[in-house]
N, C-alpha and C positions, 0 to 999 in steps of 0.2 A: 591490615588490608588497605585503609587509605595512602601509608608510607607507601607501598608495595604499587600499589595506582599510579599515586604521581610520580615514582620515579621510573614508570613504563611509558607515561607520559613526559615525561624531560626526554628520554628515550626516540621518541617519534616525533619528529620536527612536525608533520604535518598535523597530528592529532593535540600539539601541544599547541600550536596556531589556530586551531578552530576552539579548543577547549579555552582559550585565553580572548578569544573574541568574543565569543559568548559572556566570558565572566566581565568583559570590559560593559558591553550593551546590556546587560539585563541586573550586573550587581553580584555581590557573593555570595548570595543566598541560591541564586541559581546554580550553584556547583553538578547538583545532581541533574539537571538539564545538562549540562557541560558535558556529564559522565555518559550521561542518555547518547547525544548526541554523536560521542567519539567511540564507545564502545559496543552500541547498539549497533550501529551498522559503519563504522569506519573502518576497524581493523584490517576487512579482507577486499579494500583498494588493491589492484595490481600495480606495485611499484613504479610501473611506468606512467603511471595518471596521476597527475596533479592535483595532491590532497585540497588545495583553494579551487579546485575548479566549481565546489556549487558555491562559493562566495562573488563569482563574478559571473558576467554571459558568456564573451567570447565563444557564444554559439552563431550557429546559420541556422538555416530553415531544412537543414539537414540533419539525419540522426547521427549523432558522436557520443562513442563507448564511452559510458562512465564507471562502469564496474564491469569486473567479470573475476566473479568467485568460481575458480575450475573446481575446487572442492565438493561444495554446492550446487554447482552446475547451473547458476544464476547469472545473465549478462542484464545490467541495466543502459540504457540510452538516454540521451535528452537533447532537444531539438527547440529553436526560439520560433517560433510561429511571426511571420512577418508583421510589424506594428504590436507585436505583444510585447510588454515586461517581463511576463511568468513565463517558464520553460514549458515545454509537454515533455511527455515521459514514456517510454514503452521497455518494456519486460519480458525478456525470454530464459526458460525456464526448464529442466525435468522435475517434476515430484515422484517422490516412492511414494504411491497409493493409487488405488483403483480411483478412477471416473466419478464410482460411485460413492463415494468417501467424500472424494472433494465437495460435490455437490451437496451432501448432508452437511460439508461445515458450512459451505456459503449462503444451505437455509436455515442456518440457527442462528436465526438474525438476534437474538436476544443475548447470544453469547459473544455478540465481535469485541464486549467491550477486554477478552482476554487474548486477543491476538491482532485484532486490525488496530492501523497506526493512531494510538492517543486516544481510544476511545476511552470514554466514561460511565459512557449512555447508551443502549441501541433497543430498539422494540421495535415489530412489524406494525404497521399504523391501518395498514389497509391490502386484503389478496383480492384482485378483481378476477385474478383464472387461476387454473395449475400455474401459471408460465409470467405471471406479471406480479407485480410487488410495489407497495409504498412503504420506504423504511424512514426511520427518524434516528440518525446519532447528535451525539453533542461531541466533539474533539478538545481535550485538553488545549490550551494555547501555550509558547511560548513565555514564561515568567515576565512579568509583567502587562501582557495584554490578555484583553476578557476573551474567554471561551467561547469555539462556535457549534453552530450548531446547524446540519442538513437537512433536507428534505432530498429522499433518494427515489426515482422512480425506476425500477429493473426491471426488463423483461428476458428472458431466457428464449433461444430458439435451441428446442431438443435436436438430438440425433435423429436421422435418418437414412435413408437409402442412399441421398442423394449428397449426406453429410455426415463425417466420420466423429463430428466434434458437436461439443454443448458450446452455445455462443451465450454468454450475457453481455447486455448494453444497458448502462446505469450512466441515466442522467439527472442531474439537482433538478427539481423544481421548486424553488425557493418562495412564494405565494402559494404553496399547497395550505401550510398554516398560517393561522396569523406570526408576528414576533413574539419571541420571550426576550422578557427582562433580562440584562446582563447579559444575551448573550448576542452574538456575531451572525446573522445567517451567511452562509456559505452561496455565492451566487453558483458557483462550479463546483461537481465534483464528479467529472462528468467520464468513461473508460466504456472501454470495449475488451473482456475478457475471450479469452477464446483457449481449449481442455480439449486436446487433441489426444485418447487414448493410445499409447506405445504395448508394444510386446514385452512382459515380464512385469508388467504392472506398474509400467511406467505412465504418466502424464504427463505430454508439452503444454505450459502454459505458455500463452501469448498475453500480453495485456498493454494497451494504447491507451493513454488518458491524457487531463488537464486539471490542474485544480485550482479556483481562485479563491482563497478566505476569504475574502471581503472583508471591508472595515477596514483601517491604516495601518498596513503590515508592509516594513523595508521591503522592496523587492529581491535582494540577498536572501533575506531570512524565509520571503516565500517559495525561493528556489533550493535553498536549503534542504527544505524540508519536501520539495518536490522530488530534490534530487535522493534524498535516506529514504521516504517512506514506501516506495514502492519494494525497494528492496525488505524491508525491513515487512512490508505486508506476505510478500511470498516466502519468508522463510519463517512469517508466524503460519500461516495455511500449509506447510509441510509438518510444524510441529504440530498441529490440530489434528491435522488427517493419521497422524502417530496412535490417538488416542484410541482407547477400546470402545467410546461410545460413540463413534462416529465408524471405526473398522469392523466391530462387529455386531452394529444394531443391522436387525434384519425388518425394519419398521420401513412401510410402504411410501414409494417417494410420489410427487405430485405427477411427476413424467418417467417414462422409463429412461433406463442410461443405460449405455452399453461400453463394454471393455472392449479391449481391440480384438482377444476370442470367439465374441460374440457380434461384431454388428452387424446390424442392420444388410 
């Protein structure tokens, strides 16, 4: 399997350049970060985008395509906020699954650490209503640097009359706790979600964020990872919404959700 690997990597100039920077900055032990990296979400680049584009800016304050998986029916963007280092990131999307699916995975907050990007860790810390949330993850780090760790504050605006769509807005509040040891808190991790129900049980997802690790992480390496994980989060939330206890639990949710047969 590994022969089989690297010679699909000698194969792909692009994914053999990032798999080899990687092993240059973090050592050989990182391999399987290298593997993470290139096959997790590199493979379905559209040949015309430049496999080094998250290694460098050469952004504006404009959004420029950085994927678009026709397959998957997944485009990601990213965009330099004027005076930033880190990129922002936004995500457009169809999912196969109802409205209400999606949102069962996005409140099983105890379970992100098997599909959202590098989690370890996740537990609900605090519901102050149906519609609001304090979550806590902890995110793998890059091989050689310590792990961090969030404070998430969410609030969801349900559907209505006036709104075809579930809105969540998730921002870090990094003084919710105090610190842990060993690890990084995250000042940013901050997105605006938006779960537009389509006809035949489709969902548009929309999503707009920023995320800053904090603590001394290359600004490459944090766009990096800016630029993989959003992808790599919407195509874990298709495989979640896949599962029978998210498709066919009939268990009461905190707000109604409506499919596009039914709304509002």
């Amino acid at each position: 399997m590994r022969i089989k690997t690297q010679k699909l990597i000698r194969q792909e100039p692009g994914i053999y350049i990032i798999v080899n920077i990687i092993k240059r900055f973090f050592g050989r032990s990182s391999y399987v970060l290298a593997m993470v990296y290139a096959f997790g979400v590199a493979p379905v680049v559209a040949s015309e985008h430049d496999p080094l584009d998250g290694l460098r800016s050469g952004l504006s304050n404009e959004w420029r395509l950085i994927k678009d998986d026709k397959h998957r029916q997944v485009k990601t963007y990213a965009k330099l906020e004027d005076e930033q280092k880190i990129r922002s990131f936004r995500v457009e999307g169809l999912l196969k699954a109802k409205a209400e699916t999606l949102v069962r995975v996005m409140l099983d907050f105890n379970n992100y650490y098997n599909w959202y990007w590098e989690v370890q860790e996740s537990r609900l810390l605090k519901q102050v209503s149906p519609t609001e949330y304090y979550l806590y993850l902890i995110h793998r780090a890059p091989y050689g640097l310590p792990d961090r760790d969030v404070i998430l504050h969410a609030i969801i605006e349900p559907q209505n009359k006036n709104q075809n769509y579930v809105l969540l807005t998730v921002e870090a509040v990094p003084d919710f706790l105090p610190l842990q040891p060993k690890l990084v808190r995250m000042p940013a991790e901050n997105m605006t979600i938006r779960f537009t129900p389509l006809a035949n049980n489709i969902v548009q997802i929309e999503a707009e964020g920023f995320i800053n690790p904090g603590g001394k992480v290359p600004a490459w390496d944090a766009n990096l990872i800016q630029r993989n994980a959003p992808y790599a989060v919407t195509l874990g939330l298709q495989r979640m919404a896949l599962q029978d206890k998210y498709m066919l639990s009939h268990s009461e949710l905190p707000f109604p959700v409506y499919d596009y047969d039914n709304l509002p």
